[in-house]
Backbone as CSV, one residue per row, in Angstrom:
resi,resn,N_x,N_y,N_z,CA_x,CA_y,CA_z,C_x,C_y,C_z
1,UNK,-4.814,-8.227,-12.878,-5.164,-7.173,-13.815,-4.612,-5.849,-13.322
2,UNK,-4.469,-4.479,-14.505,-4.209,-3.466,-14.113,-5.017,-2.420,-14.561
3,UNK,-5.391,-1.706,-13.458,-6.771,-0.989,-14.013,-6.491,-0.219,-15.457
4,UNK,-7.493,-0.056,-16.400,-7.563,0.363,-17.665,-7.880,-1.013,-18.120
5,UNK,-8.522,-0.842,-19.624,-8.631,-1.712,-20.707,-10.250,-2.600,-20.026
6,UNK,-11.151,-1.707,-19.111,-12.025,-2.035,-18.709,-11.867,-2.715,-17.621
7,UNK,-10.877,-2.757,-16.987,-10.633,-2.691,-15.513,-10.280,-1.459,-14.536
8,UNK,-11.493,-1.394,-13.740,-11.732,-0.465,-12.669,-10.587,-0.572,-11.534
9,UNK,-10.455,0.875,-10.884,-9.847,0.796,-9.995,-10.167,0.691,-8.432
10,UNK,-9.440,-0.376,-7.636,-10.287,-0.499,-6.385,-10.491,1.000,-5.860
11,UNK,-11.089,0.847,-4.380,-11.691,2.312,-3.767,-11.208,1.678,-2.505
12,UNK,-10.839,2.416,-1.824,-10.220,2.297,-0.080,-11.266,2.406,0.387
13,UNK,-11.843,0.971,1.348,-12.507,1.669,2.657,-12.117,1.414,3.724
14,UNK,-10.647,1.446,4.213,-10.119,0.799,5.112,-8.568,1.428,5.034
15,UNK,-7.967,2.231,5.782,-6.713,2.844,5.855,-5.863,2.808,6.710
16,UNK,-4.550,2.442,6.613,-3.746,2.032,8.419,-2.346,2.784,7.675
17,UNK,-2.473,3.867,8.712,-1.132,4.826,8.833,0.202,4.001,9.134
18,UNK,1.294,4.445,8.519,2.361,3.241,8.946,2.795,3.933,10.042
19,UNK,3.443,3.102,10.745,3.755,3.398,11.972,5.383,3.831,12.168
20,UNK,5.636,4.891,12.673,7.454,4.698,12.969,8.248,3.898,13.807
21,UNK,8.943,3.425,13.276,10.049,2.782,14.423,10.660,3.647,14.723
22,UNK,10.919,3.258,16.362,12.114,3.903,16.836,13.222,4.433,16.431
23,UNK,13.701,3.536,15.561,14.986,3.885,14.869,14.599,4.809,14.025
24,UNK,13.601,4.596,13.123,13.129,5.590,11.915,13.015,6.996,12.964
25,UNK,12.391,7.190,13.671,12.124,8.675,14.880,13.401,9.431,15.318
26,UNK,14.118,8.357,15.589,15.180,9.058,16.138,16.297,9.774,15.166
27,UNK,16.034,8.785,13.803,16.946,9.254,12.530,16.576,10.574,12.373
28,UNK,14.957,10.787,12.537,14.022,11.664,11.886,13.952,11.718,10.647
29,UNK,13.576,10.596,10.342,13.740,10.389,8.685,11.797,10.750,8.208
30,UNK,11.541,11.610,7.367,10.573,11.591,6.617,10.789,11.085,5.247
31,UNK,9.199,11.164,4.413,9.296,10.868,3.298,8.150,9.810,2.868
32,UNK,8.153,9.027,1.658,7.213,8.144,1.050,7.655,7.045,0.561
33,UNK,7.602,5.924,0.989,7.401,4.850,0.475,6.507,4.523,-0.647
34,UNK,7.361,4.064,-1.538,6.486,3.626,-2.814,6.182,1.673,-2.660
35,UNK,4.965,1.950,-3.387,4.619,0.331,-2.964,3.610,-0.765,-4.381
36,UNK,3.543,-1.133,-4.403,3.266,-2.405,-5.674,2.052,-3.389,-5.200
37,UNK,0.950,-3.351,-4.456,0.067,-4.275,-4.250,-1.108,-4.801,-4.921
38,UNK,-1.409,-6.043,-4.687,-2.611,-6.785,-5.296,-3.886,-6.345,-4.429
39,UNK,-4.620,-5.810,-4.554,-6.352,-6.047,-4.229,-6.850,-7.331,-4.927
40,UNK,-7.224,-8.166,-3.875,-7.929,-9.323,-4.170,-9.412,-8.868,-4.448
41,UNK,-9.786,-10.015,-4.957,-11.436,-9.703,-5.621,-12.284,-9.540,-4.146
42,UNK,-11.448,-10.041,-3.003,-12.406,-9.961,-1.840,-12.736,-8.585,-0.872
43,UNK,-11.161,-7.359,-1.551,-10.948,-6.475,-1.301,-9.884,-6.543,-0.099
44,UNK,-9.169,-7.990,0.183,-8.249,-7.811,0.896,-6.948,-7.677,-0.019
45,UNK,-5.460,-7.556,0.977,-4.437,-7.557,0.607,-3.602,-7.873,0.406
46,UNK,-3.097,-8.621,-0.970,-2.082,-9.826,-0.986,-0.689,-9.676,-1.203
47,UNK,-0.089,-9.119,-1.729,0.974,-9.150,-2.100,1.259,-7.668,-2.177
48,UNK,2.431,-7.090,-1.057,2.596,-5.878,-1.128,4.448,-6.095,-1.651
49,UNK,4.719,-5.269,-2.487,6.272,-4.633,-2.827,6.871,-3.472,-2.735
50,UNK,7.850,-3.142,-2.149,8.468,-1.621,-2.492,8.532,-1.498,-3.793
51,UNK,8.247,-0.379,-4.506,8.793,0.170,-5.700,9.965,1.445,-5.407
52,UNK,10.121,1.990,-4.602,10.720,3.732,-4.309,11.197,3.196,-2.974
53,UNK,12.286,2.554,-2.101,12.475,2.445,-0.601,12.402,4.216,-0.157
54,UNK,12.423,3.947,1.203,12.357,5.675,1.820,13.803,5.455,2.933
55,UNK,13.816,3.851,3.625,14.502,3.440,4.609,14.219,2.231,4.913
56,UNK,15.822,1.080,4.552,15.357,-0.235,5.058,16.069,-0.348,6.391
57,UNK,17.342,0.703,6.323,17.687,0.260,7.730,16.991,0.327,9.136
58,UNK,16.241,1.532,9.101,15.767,1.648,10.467,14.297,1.044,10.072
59,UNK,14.140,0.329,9.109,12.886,-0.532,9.105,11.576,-0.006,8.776
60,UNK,11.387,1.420,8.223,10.328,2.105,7.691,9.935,1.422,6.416
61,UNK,10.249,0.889,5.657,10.058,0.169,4.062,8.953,-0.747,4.949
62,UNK,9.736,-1.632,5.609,8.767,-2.969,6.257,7.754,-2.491,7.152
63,UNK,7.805,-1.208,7.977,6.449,-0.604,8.809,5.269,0.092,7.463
64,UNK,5.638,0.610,6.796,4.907,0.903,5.385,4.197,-0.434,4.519
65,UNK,5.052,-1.590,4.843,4.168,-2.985,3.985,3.694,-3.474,5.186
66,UNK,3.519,-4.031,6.465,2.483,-4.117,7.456,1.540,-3.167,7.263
67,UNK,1.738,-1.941,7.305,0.317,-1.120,7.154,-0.667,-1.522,5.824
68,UNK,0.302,-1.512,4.944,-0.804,-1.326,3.404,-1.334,-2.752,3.563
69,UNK,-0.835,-4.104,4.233,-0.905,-5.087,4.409,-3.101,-5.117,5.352
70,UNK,-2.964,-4.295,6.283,-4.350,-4.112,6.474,-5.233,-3.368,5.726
71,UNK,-4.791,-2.604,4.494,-6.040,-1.467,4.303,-6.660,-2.542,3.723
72,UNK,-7.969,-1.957,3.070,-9.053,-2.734,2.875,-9.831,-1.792,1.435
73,UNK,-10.611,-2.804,0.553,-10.754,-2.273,-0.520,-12.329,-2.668,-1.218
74,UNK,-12.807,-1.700,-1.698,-13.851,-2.272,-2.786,-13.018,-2.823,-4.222
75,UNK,-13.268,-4.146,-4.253,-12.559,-4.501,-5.270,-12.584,-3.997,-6.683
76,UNK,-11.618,-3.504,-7.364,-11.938,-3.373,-8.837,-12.327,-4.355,-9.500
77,UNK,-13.272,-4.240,-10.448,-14.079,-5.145,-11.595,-13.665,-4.845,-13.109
78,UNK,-13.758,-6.102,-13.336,-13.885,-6.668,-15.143,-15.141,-7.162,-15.359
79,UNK,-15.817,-6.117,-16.520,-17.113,-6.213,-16.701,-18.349,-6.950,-15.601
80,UNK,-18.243,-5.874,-14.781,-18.816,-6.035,-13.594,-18.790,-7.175,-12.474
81,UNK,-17.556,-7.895,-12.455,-17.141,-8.892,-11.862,-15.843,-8.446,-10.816
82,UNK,-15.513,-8.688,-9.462,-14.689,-8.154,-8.856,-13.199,-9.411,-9.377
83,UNK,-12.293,-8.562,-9.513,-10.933,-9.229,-9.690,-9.954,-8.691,-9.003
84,UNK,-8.886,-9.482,-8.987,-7.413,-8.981,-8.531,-7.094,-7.675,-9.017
85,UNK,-6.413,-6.564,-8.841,-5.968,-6.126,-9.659,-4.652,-5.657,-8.941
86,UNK,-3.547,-5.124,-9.510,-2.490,-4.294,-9.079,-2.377,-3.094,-8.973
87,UNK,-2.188,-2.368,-8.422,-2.240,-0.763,-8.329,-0.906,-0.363,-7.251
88,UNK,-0.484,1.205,-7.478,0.876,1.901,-6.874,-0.303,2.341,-5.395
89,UNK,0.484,1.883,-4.566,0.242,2.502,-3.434,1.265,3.798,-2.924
90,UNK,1.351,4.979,-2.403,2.184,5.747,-1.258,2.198,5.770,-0.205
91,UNK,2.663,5.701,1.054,2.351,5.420,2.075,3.767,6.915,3.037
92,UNK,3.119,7.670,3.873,4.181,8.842,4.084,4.370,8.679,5.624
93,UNK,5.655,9.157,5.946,6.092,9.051,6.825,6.282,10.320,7.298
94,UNK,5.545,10.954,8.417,5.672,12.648,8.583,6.000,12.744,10.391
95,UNK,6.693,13.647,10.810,7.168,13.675,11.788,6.100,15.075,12.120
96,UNK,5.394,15.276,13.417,4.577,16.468,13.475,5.280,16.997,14.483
């Protein structure tokens, strides 16, 4: 499902910063990964996709889907029942 049409949207209670690779650090590449995932009815995470890459060479796309791969979710519901649903994730890559 996709939230609307009486499907709710999950709620994060569980967040994992992506991590840089080396290669990504040294490029000094910032920016956001766009991403495509399922919230399972259990509030885990099944199926993550790029939608927007930021960087596949130095491997930031794939450190951005390991992360979203742990967050954790109150599942969205259909008439008060928890379901799958799909939702856009962002995930940013910031150099401090």
């Amino acid at each position: 499902f996709a939230p609307g049409n009486g499907v709710t949207w999950p709620r994060d209670t569980y967040q994992e910063k992506p991590k840089y690779t080396p290669d990504g650090m040294r490029a000094k590449i910032q920016g956001i990964v766009e991403l495509e995932i399922v919230v399972l009815a259990n509030g885990t995470v099944r199926s993550v996709r790029v939608t927007k890459s930021l960087d596949r060479a130095s491997g930031l796309d794939d450190a951005a889907i390991e992360a979203a791969k742990k967050w954790r979710f109150i599942p969205g519901t259909k008439d008060g029942v928890p379901v799958a649903t799909k939702v856009p994730m962002q995930l940013e890559f910031r150099l401090h």
